[in-house]
N, C-alpha and C positions, 0 to 999 in steps of 0.2 A: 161853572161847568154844567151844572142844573139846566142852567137856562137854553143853554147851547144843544144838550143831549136831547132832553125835552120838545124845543123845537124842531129838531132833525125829525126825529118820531114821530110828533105829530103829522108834518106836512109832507112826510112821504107817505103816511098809511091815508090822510088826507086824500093826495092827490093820484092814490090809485082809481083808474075808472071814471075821473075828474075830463072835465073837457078839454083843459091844456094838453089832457095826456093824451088825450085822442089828436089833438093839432098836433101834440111831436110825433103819435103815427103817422096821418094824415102826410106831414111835411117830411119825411122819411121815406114815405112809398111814392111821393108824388117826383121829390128832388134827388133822391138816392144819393144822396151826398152828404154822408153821417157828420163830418167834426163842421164844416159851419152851420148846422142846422144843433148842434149841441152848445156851440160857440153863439149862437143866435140866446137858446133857449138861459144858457148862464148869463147872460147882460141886460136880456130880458126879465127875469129873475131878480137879480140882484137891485137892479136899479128901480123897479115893482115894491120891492121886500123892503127896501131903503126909506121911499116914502112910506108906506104902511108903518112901518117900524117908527118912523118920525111922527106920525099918526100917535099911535100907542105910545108914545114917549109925552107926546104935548098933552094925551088926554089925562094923566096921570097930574099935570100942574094946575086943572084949571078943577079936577072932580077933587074933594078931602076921601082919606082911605072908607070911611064906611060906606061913601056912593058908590064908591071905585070897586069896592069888594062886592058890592050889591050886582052892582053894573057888569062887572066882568063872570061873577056866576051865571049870572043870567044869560049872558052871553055866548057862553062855556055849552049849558047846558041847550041854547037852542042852534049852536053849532050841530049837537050830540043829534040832532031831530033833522036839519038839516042832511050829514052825512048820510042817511036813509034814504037819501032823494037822489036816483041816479041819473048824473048830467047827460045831457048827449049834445051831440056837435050842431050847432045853426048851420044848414045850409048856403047862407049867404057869406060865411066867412071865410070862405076858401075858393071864391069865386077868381081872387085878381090873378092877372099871373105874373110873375116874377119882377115886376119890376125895376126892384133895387135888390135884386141877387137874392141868393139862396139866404146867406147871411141878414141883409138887409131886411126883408122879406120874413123869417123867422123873426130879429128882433121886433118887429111893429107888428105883427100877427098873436106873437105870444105875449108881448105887455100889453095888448089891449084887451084880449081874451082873458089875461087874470087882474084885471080889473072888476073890483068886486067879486072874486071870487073866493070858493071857502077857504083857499090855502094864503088871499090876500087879508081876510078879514082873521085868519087863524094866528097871522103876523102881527095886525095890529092891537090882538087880544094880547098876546105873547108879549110883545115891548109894552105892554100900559101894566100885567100882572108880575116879570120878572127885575124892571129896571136896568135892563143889560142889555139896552141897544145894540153892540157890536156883535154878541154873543147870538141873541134871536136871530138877527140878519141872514149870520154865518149860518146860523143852524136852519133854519127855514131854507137857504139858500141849496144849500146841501141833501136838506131832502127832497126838494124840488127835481133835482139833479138825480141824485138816488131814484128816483120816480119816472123821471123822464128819459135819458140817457140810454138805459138801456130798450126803451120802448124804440128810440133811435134806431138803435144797435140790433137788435133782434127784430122788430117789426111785430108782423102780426102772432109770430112763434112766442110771443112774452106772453101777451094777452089771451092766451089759450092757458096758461100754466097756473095763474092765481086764481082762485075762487072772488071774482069781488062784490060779489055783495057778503062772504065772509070777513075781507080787508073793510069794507064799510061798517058791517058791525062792530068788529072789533075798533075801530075808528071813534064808531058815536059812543061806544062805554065809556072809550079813555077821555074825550071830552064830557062826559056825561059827569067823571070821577071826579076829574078837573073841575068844573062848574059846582060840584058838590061838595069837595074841598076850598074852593074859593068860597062859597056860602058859610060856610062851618070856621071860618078864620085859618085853615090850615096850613093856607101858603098865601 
C-alpha cells in the first residue's frame, strides 16, 4: 500500500504545472470534448507508466542493492532540483490537427510528450525503489489522472487556484526526503 500511496503523491504534486498538464489544457480548450480527451490522457498514462515501471523493475536485477540505493538517491534527489525547473509547452507540439480523433490524437500527443519526463522518470525511480510493479503503475497512474482530469474539466478556472511553484516546492522536499532516505538505508 506504501508503494501505491506514495506514487499517487508523488506524480500528482509532480505533474502540477508539468507540460502534460498544460497539453490536457491545451487539448480541453482546443477539442472541448472532456471524457475522450480524459480517456486519451488514462491509456496514454498507463501504458507510458507500464514501460517506465518495466524500466524500474529490470533495473533493480541487473544493479546489487548498494548501487541500487546509491543510484536511486541520487536520483531522488536530482528529481528534487529538477522539479524547480518550470516546464512550458513547445510550440511545435500542438500544431497537427485532428487527425485520428479527439481520442486518437490525445493518446499519441500525451505518450509522447511524457516521455522522459519527470512524472516518467518519477515511475521508473518508484518500480526500481519499491518492487511493487502493479502498485507503482496504479498509483503513478492515478495521480496523473488526479492531476490532469480535472485541468480537462475546469480548464483554465484550475490553473488560477493553485499556487505552483508552492506545489513544486513542496514536490522537490518530498523527493529531496526521499533521495535522503534512500541514501541513509531508510527504505
Amino acid at each position: 500500500m506504501d508503494a501505491f500511496l506514495v506514487s499517487t503523491g508523488i506524480v500528482a504534486l509532480a505533474e502540477m504545472g508539468d507540460k502534460t498538464q498544460l497539453l490536457a489544457l491545451l487539448l480541453a480548450v482546443r477539442f472541448r470534448r472532456p471524457w475522450p480527451i480524459v480517456l486519451g490522457i488514462f491509456v496514454a498514462t498507463l501504458a507510458n507508466h507500464a514501460l517506465a515501471g518495466a524500466v524500474g523493475a529490470w533495473v533493480t536485477t541487473v544493479l546489487g542493492p548498494d548501487v541500487l540505493r546509491w543510484v536511486l538517491g541520487g536520483s531522488f534527489i536530482a528529481m528534487a532540483v529538477w522539479m524547480l525547473i518550470p516546464d512550458k509547452m513547445d510550440d511545435d507540439e500542438t500544431g497537427a490537427a485532428p487527425r485520428f480523433g479527439v481520442f486518437g490524437t490525445t493518446v499519441i500527443a500525451f505518450f509522447l510528450a511524457e516521455m522522459g519526463d519527470k512524472t516518467q522518470v518519477a515511475t521508473v525511480m518508484l518500480a526500481a525503489q519499491y518492487h511493487a510493479y502493479f502498485s507503482v503503475i496504479a498509483g503513478t497512474t492515478l495521480g496523473m489522472m488526479l492531476a490532469n482530469a480535472p485541468v480537462v474539466w475546469l480548464g483554465e478556472r484550475m490553473t488560477r487556484l493553485l499556487p505552483l511553484r508552492a506545489v513544486h516546492i513542496v514536490s522537490a522536499l518530498i523527493f529531496l526526503g526521499l533521495g535522503l532516505a534512500a541514501l541513509l538505508g531508510w527504505i
